[in-house]
C-alpha positions in Angstrom: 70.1 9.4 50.9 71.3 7.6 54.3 67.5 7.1 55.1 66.5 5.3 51.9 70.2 3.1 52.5 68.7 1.9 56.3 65.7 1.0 54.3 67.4 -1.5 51.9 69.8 -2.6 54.7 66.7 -3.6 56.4 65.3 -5.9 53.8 68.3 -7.3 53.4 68.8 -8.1 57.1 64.8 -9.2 57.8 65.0 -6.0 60.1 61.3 -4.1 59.8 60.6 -0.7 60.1 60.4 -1.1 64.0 63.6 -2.4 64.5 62.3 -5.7 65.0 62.7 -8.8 63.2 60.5 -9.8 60.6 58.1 -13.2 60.9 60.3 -16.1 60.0 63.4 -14.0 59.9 66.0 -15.1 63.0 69.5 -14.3 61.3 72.4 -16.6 62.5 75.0 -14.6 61.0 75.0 -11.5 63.2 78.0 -9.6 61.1 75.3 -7.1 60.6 75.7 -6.1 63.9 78.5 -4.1 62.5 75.3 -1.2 61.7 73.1 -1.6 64.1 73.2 -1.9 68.5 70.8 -4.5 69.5 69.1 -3.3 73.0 67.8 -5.2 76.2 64.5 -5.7 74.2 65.7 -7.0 71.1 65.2 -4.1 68.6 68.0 -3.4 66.2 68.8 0.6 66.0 71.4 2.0 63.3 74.1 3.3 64.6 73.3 6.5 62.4 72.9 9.8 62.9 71.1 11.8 60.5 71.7 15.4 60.3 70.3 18.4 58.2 70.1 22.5 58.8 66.8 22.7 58.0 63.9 20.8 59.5 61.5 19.9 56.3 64.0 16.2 55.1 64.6 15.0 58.6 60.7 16.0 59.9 59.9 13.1 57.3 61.3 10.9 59.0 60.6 11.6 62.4 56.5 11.4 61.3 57.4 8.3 58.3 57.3 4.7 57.9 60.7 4.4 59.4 60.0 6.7 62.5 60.0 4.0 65.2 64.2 2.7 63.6 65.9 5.1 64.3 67.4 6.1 68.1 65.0 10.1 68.4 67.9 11.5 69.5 70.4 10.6 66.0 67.7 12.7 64.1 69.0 15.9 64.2 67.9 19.3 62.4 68.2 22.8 62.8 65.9 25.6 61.7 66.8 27.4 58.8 69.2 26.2 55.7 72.1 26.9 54.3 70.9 28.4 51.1 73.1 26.6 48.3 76.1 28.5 50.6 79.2 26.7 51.4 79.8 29.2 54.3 76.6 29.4 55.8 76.8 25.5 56.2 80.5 25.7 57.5 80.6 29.1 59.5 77.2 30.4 60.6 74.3 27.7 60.1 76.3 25.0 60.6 78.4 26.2 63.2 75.2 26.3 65.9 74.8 22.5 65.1 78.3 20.9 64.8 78.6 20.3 68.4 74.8 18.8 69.1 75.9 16.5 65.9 79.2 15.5 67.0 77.8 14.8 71.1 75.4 12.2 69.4 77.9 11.1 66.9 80.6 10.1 70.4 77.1 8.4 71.8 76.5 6.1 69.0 80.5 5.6 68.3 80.7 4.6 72.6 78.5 1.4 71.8 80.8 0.3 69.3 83.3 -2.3 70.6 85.8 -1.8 67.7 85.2 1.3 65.8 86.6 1.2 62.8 85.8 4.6 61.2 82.9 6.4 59.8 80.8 6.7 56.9 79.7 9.8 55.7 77.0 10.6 53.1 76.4 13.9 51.4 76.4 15.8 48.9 78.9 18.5 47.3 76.4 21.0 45.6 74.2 22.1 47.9 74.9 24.4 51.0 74.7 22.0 53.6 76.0 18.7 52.2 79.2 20.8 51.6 79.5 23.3 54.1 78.0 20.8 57.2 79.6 18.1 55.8 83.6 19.6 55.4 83.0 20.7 59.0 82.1 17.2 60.0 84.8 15.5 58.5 87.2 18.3 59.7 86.0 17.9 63.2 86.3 13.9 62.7 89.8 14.1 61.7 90.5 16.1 64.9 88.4 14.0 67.3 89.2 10.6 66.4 92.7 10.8 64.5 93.4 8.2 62.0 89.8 6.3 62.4 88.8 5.5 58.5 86.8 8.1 57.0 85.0 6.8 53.8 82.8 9.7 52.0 80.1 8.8 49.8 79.5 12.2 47.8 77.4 12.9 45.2 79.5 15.2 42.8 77.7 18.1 40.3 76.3 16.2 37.2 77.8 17.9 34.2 74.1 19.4 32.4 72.2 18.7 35.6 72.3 22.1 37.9 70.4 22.2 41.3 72.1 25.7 42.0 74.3 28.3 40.1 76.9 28.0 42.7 77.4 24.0 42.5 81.0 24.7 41.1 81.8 26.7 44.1 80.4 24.7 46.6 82.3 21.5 44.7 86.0 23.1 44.8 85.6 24.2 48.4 84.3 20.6 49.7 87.1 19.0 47.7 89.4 20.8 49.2 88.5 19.6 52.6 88.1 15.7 51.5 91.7 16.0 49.6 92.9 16.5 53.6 90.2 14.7 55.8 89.2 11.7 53.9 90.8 8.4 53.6 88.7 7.3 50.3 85.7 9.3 48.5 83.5 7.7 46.7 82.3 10.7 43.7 79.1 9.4 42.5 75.5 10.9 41.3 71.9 10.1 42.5 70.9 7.4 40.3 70.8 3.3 41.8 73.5 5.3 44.2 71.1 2.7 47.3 72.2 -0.4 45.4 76.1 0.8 45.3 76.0 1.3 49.3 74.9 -1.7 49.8 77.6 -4.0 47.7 79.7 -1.7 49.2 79.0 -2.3 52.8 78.3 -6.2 52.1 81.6 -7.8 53.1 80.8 -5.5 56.7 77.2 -6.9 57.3 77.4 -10.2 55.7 79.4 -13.6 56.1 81.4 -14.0 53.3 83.8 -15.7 51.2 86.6 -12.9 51.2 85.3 -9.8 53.6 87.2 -7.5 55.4 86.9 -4.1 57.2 87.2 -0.4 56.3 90.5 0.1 56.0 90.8 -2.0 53.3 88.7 0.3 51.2 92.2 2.9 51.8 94.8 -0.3 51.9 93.4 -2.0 48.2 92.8 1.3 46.3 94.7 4.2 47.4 98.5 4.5 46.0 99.2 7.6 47.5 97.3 9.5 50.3 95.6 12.5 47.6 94.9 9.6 45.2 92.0 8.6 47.2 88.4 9.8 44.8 88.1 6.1 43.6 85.3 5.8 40.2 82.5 3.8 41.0 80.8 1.3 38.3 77.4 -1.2 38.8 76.1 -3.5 36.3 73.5 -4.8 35.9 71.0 -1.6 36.3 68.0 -3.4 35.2 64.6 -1.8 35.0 61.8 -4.3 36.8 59.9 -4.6 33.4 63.1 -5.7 31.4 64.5 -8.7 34.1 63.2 -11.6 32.6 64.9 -11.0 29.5 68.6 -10.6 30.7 70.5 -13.6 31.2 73.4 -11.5 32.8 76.5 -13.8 33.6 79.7 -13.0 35.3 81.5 -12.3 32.7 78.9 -10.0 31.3 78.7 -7.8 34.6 82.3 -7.7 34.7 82.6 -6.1 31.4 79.6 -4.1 31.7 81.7 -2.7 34.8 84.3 -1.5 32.6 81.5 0.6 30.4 81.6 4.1 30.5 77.5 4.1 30.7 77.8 2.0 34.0 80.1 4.9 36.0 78.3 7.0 38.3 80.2 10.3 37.3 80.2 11.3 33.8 84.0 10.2 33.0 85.3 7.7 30.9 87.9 5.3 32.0 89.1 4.4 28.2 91.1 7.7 28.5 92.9 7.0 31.8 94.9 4.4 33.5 93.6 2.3 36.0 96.1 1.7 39.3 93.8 -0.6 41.2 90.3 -2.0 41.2 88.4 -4.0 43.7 85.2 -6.1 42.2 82.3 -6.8 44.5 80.4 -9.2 43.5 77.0 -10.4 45.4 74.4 -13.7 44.8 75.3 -16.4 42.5 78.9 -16.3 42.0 81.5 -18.7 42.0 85.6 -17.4 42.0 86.0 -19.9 38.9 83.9 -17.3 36.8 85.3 -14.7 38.3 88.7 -15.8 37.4 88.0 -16.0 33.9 85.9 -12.6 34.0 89.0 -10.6 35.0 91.3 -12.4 32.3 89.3 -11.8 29.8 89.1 -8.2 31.2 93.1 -8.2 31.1 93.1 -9.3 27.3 91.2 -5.7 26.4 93.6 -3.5 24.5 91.1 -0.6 25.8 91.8 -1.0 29.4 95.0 0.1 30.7 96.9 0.3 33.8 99.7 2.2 34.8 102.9 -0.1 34.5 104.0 0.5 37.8 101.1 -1.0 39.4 100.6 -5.0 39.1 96.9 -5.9 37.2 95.5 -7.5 40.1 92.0 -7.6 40.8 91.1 -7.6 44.7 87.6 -9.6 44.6 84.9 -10.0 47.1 82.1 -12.4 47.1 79.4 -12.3 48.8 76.3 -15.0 48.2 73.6 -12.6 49.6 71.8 -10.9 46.7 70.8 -7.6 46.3 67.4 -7.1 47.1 64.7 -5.1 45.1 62.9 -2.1 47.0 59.3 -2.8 46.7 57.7 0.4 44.4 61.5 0.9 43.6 62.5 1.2 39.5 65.2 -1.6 39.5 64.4 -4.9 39.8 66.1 -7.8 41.8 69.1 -9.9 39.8 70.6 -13.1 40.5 74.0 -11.5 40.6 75.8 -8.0 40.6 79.1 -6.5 40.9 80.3 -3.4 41.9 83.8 -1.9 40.6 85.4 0.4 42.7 88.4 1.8 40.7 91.3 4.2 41.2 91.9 5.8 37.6 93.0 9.0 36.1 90.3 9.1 34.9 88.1 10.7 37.4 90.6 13.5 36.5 88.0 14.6 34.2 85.2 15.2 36.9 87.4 17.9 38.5 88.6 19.7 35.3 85.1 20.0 34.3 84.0 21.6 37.8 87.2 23.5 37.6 86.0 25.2 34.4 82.9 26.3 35.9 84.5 27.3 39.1 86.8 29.7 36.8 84.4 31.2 34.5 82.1 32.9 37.5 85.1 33.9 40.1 86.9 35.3 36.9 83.8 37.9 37.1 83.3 37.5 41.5 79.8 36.2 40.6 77.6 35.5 43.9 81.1 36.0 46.3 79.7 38.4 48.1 77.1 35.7 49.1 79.9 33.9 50.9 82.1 36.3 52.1 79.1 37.8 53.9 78.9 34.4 55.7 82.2 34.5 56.8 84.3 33.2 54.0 87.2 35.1 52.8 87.9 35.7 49.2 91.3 33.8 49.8 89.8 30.2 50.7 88.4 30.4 46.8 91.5 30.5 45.7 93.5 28.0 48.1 90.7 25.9 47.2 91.1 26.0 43.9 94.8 26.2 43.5 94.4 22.4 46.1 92.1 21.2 43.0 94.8 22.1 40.2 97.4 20.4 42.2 95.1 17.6 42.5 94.3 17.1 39.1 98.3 17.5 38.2 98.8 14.6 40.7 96.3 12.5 38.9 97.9 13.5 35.6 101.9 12.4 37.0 100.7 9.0 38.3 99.8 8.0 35.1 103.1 8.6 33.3 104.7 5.1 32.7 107.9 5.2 34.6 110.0 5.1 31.3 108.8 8.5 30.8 
């Protein structure tokens, strides 16, 4: 996932798979120095590291197109994986690689000038991206205090299993990202690339309205659990069907507010929203925008909490999104990314929490973990961390009459 985000941040940026700067491509806004260090010879290198317990992913790229981008050393993998276990990629696997991650991780974070936080990308089904990753953030948190933490997960899709024990693995992760995190972004595979990128926009480009990480926490979290915003894009156009959308700003706006357009199965219609920050990027003037979001306002179906002021915080940014070549969506004049704090998202995590119950009800596959290293207890602290969470999201949106 973090591989195939470098890829589009290089097109974006004029940046080629060498780290060099395309033909004709001499940028004089250098914000997107923010993710990468430029060395002595001019070559741009992410200031990544990309991790995995097993070699087969990160072998890829050490032999792919991208080979000569990234710094040898921020390409890390062990030798065996975690096996769909949450405590093989916290205790036993991961535990031989946490500090060989974390070196390289102070390395790249010692040529910043002004670290703001991190970015994290993983998932929460499999064994490493849960396991590995609550370890890393958990080591994060102690390391480097209250530097931002902003996780971009990919959460179990509701018919879509890669493993039996997803619901597990899910419950146990959360429970570390409910105390570690500053924001999580829950979202699944699909157009996830073009997401991270109006996400990280206002970091690596000039714009009208940017600002930092931090912001992410200060615009959309109300209280410090609140903080599993719902993501939304629009438009998600297939290359074969561009010419035939006209897409204006008030079309993406609305299409924002679509239950089709959210990256986890939820719909916001059956929760309040408390905040939401629009991203917009390419052809965009605030005029539109304005009358987008009070248009948005007027819809008896969209509801915020009444504790909470309607505002919109808005970002626009005039650099487009740009179309992978080979990739399935095709490039847009204009796009906008919601990023919205709703009870919604409530839904996600009673959904997981049903699967979670009906296979510890009967101990199914615990043995797998305890035999790692887990004990039976951390299943249920987990869980009883998720139920509280869930009742949290449930309280905030009471109006205060009630």
């Amino acid at each position: 996932m973090g591989h195939a985000c470098w890829e589009l941040f290089g097109l974006e940026h004029g940046i080629r798979p060498d780290g060099l700067y395309a033909e004709g491509c001499h940028a004089c806004d250098h914000s997107f120095l923010t993710f990468y260090n430029e060395t002595g010879h001019g070559k741009f290198v992410p200031r990544a590291v990309l991790v995995d317990l097993e070699p087969t992913v990160i072998d890829e790229i050490r032999t792919g197109y991208y080979r000569m981008l990234f710094h040898p050393d921020c390409l890390i993998s062990g030798k065996e994986d975690a096996a769909n276990n949450f405590a093989r990629g916290y205790y036993t696997v991961g535990e031989l690689l946490i500090n060989h991650a974390l070196d390289q991780v102070r390395k790249v974070a010692d040529t910043c000038h002004g670290l703001q936080g991190f970015i994290i990308f993983h998932s929460l089904g499999g064994g490493s991206g849960s396991g590995f990753g609550s370890l890393l953030i958990q080591r994060l948190s102690e390391d480097y205090g209250k530097r931002t933490k902003i996780e971009l997960s990919v959460y179990p899709a509701p018919r879509l299993a890669c493993a039996v024990v997803e619901p597990y693995n899910a419950v146990l992760t959360t429970h570390y990202c409910i105390e570690h995190s500053e924001v999580c972004f829950l979202m699944d595979n699909e157009a996830v690339w073009d997401v991270i990128s109006s996400l990280t926009a206002a970091l690596r480009f000039d714009g009208q309205l940017n600002g930092d990480l931090t912001e992410f926490q200060t615009n959309l979290v109300p209280y410090p659990r609140i903080h599993f915003p719902l993501v939304t894009f629009a438009p998600v156009v297939a290359a074969e069907k561009a010419y035939h959308e006209s897409n204006t700003v008030d079309q993406i706006t609305k299409a924002c507010f679509e239950p089709a357009n959210s990256f986890v199965k939820v719909d916001p219609r059956h929760g309040k929203y408390m905040s939401v920050c629009l991203l917009y990027r390419g052809d965009v003037d605030p005029a539109s925008v304005n009358t987008a979001t009070s248009t948005i306002k007027s819809f008896s179906s969209i509801r915020f909490v009444d504790w909470c002021p309607t505002g919109f915080k808005v970002d626009i940014n005039s650099q487009p999104t740009v179309a992978v070549p080979g990739g399935d969506l095709a490039r847009v004049m204009r796009t906008c990314c919601m990023l919205a704090n709703t009870t919604a998202i409530g839904e996600a995590f009673v959904r997981i929490d049903r699967k979670f119950d009906l296979m510890f009800k009967k101990h199914a596959f615990v043995h797998w973990y305890v035999g790692e290293g887990l004990e039976e207890e951390s299943f249920i602290n987990a869980r009883q961390d998720l139920a509280a969470l869930e009742q949290d999201y449930e309280e905030v949106g009471y109006d205060t009459k009630d």
